[in-house]
C-alpha positions in Angstrom: -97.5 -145.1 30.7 -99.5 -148.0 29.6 -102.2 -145.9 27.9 -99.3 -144.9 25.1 -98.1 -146.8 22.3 -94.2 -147.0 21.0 -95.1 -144.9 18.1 -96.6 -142.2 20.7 -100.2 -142.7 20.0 -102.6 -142.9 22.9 -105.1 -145.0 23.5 -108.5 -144.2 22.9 -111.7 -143.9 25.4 -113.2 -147.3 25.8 -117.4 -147.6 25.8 -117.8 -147.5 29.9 -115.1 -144.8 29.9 -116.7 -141.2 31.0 -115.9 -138.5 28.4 -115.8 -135.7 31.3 -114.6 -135.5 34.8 -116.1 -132.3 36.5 -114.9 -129.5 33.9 -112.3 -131.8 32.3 -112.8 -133.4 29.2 -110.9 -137.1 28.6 -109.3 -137.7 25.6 -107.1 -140.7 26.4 -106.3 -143.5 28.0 -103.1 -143.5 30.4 -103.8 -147.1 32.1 -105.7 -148.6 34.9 -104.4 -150.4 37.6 -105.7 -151.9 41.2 -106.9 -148.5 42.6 -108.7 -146.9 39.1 -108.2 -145.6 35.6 -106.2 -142.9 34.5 -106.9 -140.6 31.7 -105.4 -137.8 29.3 -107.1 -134.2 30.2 -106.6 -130.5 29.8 -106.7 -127.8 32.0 -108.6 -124.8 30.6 -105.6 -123.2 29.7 -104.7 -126.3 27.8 -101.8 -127.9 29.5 -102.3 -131.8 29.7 -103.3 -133.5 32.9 -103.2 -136.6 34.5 -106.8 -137.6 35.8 -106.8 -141.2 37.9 -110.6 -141.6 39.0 -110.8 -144.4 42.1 -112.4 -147.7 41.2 -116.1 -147.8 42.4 -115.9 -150.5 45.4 -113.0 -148.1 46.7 -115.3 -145.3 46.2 -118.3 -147.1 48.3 -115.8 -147.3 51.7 -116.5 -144.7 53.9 -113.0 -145.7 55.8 -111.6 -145.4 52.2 -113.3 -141.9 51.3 -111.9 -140.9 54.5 -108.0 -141.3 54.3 -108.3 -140.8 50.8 -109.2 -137.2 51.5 -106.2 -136.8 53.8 -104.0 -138.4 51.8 -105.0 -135.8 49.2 -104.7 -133.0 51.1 -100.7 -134.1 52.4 -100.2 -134.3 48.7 -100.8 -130.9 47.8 -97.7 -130.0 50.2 -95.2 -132.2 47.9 -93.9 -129.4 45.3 -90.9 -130.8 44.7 -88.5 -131.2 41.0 -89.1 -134.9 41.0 -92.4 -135.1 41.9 -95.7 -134.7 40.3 -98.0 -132.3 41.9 -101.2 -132.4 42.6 -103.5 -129.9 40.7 -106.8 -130.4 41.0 -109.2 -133.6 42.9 -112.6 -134.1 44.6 -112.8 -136.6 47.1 -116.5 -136.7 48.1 -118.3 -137.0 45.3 -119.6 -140.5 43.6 -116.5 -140.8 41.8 -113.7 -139.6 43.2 -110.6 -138.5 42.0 -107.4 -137.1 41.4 -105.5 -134.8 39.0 -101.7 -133.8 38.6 -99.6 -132.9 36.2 -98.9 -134.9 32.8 -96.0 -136.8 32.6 -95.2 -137.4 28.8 -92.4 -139.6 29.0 -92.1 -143.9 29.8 -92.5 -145.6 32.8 -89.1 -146.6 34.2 -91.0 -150.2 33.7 -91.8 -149.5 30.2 -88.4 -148.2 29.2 -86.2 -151.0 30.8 -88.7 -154.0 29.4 -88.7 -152.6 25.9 -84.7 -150.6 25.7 -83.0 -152.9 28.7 -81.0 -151.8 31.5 -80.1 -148.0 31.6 -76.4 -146.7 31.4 -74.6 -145.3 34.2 -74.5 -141.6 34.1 -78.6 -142.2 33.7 -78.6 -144.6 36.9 -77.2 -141.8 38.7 -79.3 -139.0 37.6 -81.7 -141.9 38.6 -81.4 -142.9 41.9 -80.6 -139.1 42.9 -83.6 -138.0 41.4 -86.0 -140.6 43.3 -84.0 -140.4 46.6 -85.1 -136.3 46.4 -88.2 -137.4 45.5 -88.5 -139.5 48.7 -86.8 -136.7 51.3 -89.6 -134.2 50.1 -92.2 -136.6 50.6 -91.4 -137.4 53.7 -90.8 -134.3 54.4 -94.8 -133.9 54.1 -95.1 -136.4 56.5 -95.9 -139.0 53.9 -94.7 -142.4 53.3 -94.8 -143.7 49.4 -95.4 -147.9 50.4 -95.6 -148.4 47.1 -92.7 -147.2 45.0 -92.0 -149.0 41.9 -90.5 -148.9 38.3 -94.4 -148.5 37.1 -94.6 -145.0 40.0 -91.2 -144.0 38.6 -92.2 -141.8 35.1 -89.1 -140.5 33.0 -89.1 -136.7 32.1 -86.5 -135.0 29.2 -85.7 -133.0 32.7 -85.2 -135.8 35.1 -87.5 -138.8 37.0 -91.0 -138.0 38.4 -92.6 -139.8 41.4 -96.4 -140.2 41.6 -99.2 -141.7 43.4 -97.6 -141.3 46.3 -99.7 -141.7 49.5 -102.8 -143.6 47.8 -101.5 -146.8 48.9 -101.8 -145.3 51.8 -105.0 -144.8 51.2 -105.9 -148.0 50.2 -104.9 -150.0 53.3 -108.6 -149.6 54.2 -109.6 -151.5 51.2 -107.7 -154.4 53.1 -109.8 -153.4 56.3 -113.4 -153.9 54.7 -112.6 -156.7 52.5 -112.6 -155.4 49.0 -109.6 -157.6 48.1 -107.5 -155.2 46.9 -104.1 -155.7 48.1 -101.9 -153.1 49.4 -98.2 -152.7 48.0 -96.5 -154.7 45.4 -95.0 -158.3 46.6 -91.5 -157.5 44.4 -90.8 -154.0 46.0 -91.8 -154.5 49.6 -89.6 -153.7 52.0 -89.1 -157.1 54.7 -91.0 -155.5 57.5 -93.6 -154.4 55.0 -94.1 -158.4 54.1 -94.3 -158.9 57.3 -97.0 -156.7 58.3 -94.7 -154.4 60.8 -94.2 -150.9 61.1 -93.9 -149.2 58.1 -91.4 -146.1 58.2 -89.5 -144.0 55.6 -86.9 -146.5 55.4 -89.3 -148.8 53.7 -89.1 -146.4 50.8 -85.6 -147.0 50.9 -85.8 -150.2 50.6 -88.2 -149.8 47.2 -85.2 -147.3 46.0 -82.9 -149.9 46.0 -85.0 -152.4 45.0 -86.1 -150.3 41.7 -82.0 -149.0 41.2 -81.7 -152.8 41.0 -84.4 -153.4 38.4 -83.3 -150.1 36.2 -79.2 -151.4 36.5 -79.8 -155.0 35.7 -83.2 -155.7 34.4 -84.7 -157.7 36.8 -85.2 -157.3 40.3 -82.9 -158.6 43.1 -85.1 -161.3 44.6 -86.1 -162.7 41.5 -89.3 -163.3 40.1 -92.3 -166.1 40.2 -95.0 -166.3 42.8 -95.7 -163.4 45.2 -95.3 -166.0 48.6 -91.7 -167.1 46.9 -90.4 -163.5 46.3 -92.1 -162.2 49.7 -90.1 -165.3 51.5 -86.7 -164.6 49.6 -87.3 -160.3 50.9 -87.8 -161.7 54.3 -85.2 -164.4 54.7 -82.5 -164.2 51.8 -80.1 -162.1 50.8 -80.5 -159.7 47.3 -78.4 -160.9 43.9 -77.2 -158.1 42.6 -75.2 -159.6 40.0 -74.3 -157.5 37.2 -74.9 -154.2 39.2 -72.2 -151.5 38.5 -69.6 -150.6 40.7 -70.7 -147.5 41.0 -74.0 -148.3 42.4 -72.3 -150.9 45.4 -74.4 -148.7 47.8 -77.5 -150.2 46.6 -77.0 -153.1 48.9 -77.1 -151.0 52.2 -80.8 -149.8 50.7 -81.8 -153.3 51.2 -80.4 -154.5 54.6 -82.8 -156.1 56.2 -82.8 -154.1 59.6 -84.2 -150.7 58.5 -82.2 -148.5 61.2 -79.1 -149.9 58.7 -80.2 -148.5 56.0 -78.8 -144.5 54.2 -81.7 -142.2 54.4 -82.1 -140.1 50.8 -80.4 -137.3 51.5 -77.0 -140.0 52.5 -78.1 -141.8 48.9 -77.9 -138.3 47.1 -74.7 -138.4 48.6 -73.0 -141.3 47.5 -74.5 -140.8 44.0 -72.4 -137.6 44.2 -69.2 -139.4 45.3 -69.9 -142.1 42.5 -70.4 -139.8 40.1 -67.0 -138.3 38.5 -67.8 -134.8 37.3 -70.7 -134.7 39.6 -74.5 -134.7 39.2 -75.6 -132.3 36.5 -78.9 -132.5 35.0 -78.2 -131.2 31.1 -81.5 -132.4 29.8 -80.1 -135.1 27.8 -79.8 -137.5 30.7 -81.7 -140.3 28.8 -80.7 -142.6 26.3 -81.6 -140.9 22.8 -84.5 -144.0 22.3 -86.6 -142.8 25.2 -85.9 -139.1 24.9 -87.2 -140.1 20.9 -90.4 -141.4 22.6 -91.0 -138.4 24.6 -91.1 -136.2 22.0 -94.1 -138.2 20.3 -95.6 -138.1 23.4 -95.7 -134.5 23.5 -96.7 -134.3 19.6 -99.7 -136.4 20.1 -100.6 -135.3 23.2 -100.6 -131.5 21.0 -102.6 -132.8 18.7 -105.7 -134.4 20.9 -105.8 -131.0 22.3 -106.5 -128.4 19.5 -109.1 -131.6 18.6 -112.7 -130.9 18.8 -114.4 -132.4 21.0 -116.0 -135.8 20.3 -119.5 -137.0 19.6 -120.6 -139.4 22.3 -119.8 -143.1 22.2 -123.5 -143.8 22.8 -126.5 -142.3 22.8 -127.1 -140.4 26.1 -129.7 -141.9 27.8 -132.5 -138.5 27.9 -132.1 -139.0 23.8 -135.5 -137.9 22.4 -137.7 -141.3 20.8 -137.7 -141.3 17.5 -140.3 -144.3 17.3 -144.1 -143.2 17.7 -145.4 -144.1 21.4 -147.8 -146.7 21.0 -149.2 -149.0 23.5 -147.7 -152.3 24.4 -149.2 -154.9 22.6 -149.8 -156.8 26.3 -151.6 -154.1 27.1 -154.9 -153.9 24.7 -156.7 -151.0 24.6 -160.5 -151.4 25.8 -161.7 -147.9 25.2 -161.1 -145.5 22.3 -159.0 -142.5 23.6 -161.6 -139.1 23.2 -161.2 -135.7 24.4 -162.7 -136.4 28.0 -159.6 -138.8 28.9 -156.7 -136.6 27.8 -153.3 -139.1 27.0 -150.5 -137.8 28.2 -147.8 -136.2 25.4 -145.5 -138.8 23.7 -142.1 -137.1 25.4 -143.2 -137.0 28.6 -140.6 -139.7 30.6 -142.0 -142.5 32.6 -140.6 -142.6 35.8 -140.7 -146.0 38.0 -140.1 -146.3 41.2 -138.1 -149.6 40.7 -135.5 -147.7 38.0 -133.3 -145.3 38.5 -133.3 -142.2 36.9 -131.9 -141.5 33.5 -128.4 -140.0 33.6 -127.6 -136.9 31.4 -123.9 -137.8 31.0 -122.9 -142.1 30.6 -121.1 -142.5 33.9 -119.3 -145.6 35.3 -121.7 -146.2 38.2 -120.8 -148.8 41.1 -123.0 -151.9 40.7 -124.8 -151.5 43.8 -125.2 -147.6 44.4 -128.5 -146.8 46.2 -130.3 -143.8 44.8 -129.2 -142.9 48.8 -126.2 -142.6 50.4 -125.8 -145.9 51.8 -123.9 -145.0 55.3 -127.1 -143.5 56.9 -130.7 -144.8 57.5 -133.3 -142.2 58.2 -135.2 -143.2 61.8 -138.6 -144.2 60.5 -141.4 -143.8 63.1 -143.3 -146.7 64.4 -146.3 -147.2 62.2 -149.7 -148.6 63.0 -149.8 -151.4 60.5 -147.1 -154.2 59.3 -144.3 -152.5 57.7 -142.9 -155.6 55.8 -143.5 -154.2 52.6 -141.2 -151.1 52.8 -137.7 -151.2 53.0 -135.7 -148.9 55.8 -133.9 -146.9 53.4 -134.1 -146.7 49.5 -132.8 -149.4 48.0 -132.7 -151.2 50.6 -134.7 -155.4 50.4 -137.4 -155.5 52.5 -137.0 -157.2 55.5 -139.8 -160.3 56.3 -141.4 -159.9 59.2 -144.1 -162.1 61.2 -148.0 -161.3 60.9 -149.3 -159.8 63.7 -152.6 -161.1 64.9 -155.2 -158.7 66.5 -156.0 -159.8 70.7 -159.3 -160.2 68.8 -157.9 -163.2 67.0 -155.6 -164.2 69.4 -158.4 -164.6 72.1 -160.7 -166.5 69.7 -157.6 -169.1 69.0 -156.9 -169.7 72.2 -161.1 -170.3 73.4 -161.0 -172.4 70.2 -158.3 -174.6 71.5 -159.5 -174.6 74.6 -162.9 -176.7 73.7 -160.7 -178.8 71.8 -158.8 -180.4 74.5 -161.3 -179.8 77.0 -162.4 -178.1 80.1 -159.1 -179.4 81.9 -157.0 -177.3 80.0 -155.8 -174.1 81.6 -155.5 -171.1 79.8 -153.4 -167.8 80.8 -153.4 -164.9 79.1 -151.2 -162.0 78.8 -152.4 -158.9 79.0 -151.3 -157.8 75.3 -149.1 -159.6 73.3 -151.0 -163.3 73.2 -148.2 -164.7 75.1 -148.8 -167.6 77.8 -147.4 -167.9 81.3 -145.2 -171.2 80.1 -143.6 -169.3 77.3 -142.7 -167.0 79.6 -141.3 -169.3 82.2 -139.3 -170.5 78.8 -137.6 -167.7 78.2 -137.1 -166.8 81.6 -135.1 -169.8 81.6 -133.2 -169.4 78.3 -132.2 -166.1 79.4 -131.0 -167.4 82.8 -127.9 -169.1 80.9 -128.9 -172.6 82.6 -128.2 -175.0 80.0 -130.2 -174.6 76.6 -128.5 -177.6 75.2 -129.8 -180.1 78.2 -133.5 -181.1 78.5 -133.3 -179.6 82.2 -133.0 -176.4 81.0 -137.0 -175.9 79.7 -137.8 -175.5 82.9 -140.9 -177.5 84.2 -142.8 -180.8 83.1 -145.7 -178.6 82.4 -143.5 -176.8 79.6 -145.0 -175.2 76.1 -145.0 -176.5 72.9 -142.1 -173.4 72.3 -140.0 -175.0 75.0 -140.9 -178.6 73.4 -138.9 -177.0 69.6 -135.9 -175.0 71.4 -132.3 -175.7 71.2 -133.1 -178.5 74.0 -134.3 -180.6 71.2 -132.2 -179.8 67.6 -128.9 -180.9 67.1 -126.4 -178.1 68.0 -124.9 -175.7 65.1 -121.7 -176.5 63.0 -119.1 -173.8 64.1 -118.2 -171.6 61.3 -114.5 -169.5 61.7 -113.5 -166.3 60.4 -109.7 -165.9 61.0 -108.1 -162.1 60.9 -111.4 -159.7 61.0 -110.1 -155.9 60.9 -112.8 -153.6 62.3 -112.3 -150.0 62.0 -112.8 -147.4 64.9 -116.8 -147.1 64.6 -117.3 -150.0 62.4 -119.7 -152.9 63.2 -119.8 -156.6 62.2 -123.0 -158.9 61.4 -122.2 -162.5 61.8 -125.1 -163.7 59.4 -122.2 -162.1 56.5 -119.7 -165.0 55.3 -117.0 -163.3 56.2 -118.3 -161.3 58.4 -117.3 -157.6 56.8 -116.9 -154.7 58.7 -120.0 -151.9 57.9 -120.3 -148.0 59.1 -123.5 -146.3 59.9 -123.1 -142.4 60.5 -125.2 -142.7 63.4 -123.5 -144.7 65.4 -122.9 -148.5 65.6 -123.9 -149.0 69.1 -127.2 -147.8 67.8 -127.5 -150.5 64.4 -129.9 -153.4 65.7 -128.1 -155.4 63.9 -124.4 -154.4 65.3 -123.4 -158.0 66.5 -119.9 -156.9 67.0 -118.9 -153.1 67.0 -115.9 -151.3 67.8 -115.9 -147.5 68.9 -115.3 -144.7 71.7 -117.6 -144.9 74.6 -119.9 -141.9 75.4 -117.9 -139.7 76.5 -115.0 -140.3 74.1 -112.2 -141.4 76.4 -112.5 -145.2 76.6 -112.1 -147.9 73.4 -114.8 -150.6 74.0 -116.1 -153.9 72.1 -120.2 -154.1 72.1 -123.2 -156.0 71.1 -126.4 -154.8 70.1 -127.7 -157.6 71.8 -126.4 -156.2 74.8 -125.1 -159.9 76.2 -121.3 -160.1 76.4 -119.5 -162.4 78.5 -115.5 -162.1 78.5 -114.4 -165.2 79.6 -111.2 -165.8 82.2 -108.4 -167.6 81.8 -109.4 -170.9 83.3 -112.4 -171.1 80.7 -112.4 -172.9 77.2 -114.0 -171.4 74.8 -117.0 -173.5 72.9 -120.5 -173.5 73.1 -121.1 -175.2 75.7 -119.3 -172.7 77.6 -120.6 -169.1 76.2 -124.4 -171.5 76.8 -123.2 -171.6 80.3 -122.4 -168.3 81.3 -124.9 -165.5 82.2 -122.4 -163.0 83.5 -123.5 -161.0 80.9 -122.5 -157.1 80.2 -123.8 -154.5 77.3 -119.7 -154.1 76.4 -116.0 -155.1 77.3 -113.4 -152.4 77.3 -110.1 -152.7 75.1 -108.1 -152.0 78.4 -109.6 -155.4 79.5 -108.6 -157.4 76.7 -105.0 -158.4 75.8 -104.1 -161.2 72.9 -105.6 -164.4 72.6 -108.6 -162.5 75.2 -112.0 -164.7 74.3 -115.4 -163.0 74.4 -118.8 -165.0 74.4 -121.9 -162.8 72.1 -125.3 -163.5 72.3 -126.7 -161.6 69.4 -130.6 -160.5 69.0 -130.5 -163.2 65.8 -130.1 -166.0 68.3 -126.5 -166.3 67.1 -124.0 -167.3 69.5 -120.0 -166.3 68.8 -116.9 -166.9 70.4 -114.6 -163.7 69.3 -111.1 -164.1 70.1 -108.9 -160.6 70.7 -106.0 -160.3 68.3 -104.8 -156.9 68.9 -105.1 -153.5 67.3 -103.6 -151.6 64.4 -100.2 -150.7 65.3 -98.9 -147.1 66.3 -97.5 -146.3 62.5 -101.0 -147.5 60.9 -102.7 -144.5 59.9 -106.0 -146.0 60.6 -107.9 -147.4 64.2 -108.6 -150.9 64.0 -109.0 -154.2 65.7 -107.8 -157.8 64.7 -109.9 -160.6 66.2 -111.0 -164.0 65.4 -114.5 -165.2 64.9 -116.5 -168.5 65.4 -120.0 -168.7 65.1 -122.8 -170.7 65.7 -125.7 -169.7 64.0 -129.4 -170.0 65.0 -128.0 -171.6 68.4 -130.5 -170.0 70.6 -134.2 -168.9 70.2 -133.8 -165.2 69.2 -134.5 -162.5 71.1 -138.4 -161.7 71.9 -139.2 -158.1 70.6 -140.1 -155.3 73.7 
């Protein structure tokens, strides 16, 4: 793997490495990749490990967490010869991760770009190997998507397969936004480019493509950009020039139409027929330069095990001080310190509320973990005083909110203003809020839907200074457009967020003020619906254009819009509690072969269109 070196040395712990996973002490290095780092472990009994822990924006995804944990637990069914089996994982705490067994030989990358193409009677052994690999993993109900010289290990008895399923995994990093893409451009299969239904043939499509790459040392739609190799997969045929006789079947693993297309156990087969004394794995299937590697591997990896274990890179942070405590030198000291006013002992830690804690072990900590899990916020009671100044959860910014003024103070500012323009002026009051009969009328007539944008739409001549700074009289917003939003089964959207990215809230995103756009189950489970916090939803007909002028117009508003409603290119007007107005155009929904609930839509927003919602 990329963690060894050609003379079989590993690679050592880097400074943000961690030296222990639960009970399993890291030695090594293995490599790193898109979805985490992988490491050289133990089990107690000593036999070496491979432990991959999941990078931390993968581990803060709820949707993530959650097919992760599946994923996991389908692994643990794949016990086959050519695979690498899961032995040990933890999927819900900060870090997850995931161990199976050590692999001590090359990638099939590694070998071919340092030894060149492989021989025949190893191709064989090859293919075979990886095509069992696939039928018991399917077999699990699992498909790879990502199979690859790099997933393809070499063994003294044979190939191993690994991380199969993560990718699977890891399509919900696409859904939330982390940027993480999902497969590997070179090795997709065509309906994998183009974002169709992914089945087990799409493995076999990956089989051919890496008995390609291990036969002639390149792969069979070239290399350069990933849009230029994806267009070739889609639209070109392979080059398999210089590909062995033997191996002609190759070029029914990458027919375009996957129905045409051998499934593993029919490759296993013509590997047979190709194969002239038959398949026989002797243990000396590899050339003798790879199978020297291996057994370096296995020497080194024998002698970081019966190695102590080693000091810490860096001083833990609960370290006792080996400075004397004195007092800052900001902070002068205007009383001598006697008996009465006890100080308190030198090792006693300071604790501050704006730190977190110190840590016992170093740990690679995501950059914006809250000290509390950040998919749930505790229901704080209305208090009797401004609660600006605390934030809803910890870790959490406080949120700016308005001064309230006592009816005390409001009455006084009103008789004040009163003398000022004289005893003509008229005065209404409300009974509790401070709030006059003209803004009232206002937003009685903002809410109506009749016009916001025309001067008519204020309502009277006699209309208050509030009406006077509406929408009436401020240029409208600039649009802003969000093209291909996924949003996952009880996931919500806030169109404030550029791009807008989909957020979970264990309670329920009907019940986030802040839900501008949420997808999820009605209540009683039997119905797929789009929402609003805002409760104000228009879905617009066929006749209508979509704009703001439009979603201004119309006051047929509803609290949601069922998914049986909507079908592509379906346009929804949202009136948000923000005084954001959106036109959200229906794409579609995750199809039948995604593991994961989702919808596709299109966003345009104008922000700050409307006055926002007055508080009840």
């Amino acid at each position: 793997m990329g963690g060894v070196q050609p003379d079989g040395q590993f690679r050592p712990l880097e400074s943000g490495d961690p030296q222990t996973v639960a009970s399993y002490r890291l030695v090594a290095r293995l490599g790193s990749g898109g979805m985490g780092t992988v490491y050289l472990s133990y089990t107690p009994g000593g036999h070496p490990i491979a432990l991959k822990t999941i990078r931390p924006e993968l581990s803060e995804d709820p949707e993530f967490r959650r097919r992760f944990r599946q994923e996991v637990q389908a692994a643990q069914r794949v016990q086959g010869l050519y695979t690498a089996p899961v032995i040990d994982y933890d999927t819900e705490g900060e870090r997850p991760w995931l161990a199976t067994a050590y692999v001590p030989g090359p990638s099939l990358a590694a070998a071919v770009a340092e030894h060149g193409p492989l021989p025949v009677p190893t191709l064989l052994l090859l293919v075979a190997g990886v095509a069992e690999a696939l039928s018991v993993i399917h077999g699990a109900g699992i498909v790879h998507r990502d199979l690859k010289p790099s997933n393809v290990l070499l063994a003294t008895d044979g190939p191993r397969v690994i991380d199969f399923g993560i990718a699977r995994a890891a399509d919900a990093t696409a859904l939330t936004g982390t940027g993480v893409s999902i497969g590997t451009p070179a090795f997709m299969s065509p309906e994998q480019a183009a974002g169709k239904e992914i089945t087990p043939a799409s493995d076999v499509f990956a089989l051919g493509q890496v008995a390609a790459y291990a036969a002639r040392g390149a792969g069979a739609y070239g290399d350069g950009p990933s849009h230029a190799v994806l267009y070739r997969i889609v639209h070109e045929e392979p080059d398999l020039t210089g590909l062995p006789d033997q191996l002609r079947f190759v070029a029914r693993c990458l027919a375009k139409d996957p129905a045409d297309r051998p499934s593993p156990s029919e490759v296993i087969a013509l590997c047979q027929e190709a194969s002239p004394g038959g398949l026989r794995q002797s243990g000396e299937w590899l050339p003798e330069a790879i199978g020297t590697q291996i057994t370096r591997r296995v020497s080194a990896s024998a002698a970081l095990a019966a190695q102590p274990a080693a000091p810490p890179l860096t001083p833990p942070p609960t370290a006792p001080v080996t400075q004397p405590v004195t007092p800052p030198p900001t902070a002068p000291v205007t009383q001598p310190v006697t008996a009465a006013i006890p100080a308190p002992p030198p090792t006693a830690p300071v604790t501050r509320l704006d730190q977190p804690a110190p840590h016992a072990m170093p740990t690679v900590a995501a950059p914006h973990t809250p000290a509390a899990p950040v998919y749930s916020r505790p229901t704080v009671p209305p208090a009797p005083f401004p609660a600006a100044a605390h934030a809803p959860w910890p870790g959490a910014q406080p949120q700016p909110q308005a001064p309230r003024r006592s009816r005390a103070g409001v009455i006084t500012a009103v008789i004040a203003a009163a003398l000022l323009v004289g005893v003509g002026g008229a005065v209404y009051l409300s009974k509790a809020g401070g709030d006059t009969k003209d803004d009232a009328k206002g937003n009685s007539a903002k809410n109506s839907g009749s016009g916001s944008d025309s001067p008519s739409g204020s309502g009277s001549g006699s209309g208050s200074a509030a009406d006077a700074s509406g929408p009436s009289t401020r240029p409208d917003p600039k649009p802003v457009a969000f093209k291909g939003i996924n949003i996952p089964i009880d996931y919500y959207v806030r169109f404030a967020d550029s791009p807008p990215k989909p957020l979970y809230d264990e309670t329920g995103a009907r019940y986030v003020d802040d839900a501008d756009l949420f997808y999820e189950t009605n209540g009683f489970g039997d119905e797929k619906i789009l929402g609003s916090s805002g409760e104000k939803l228009v879905l617009l007909n066929n006749a209508q254009q979509g704009s703001l002028a439009t979603c201004r117009a119309e006051t047929r508003y509803a609290e949601e819009a069922k998914l049986s409603q909507l079908s592509r290119g379906s346009e929804l007007c949202v009136h948000t509690k923000s005084g954001h107005i959106a036109l959200v155009t229906f794409e579609g929904t995750a199809p039948k072969s995604d593991p994961s609930d989702y919808m596709t839509v299109d966003i345009t927003v104008w922000r700050n269109a409307e006055e926002p919602a007055q508080e009840q």
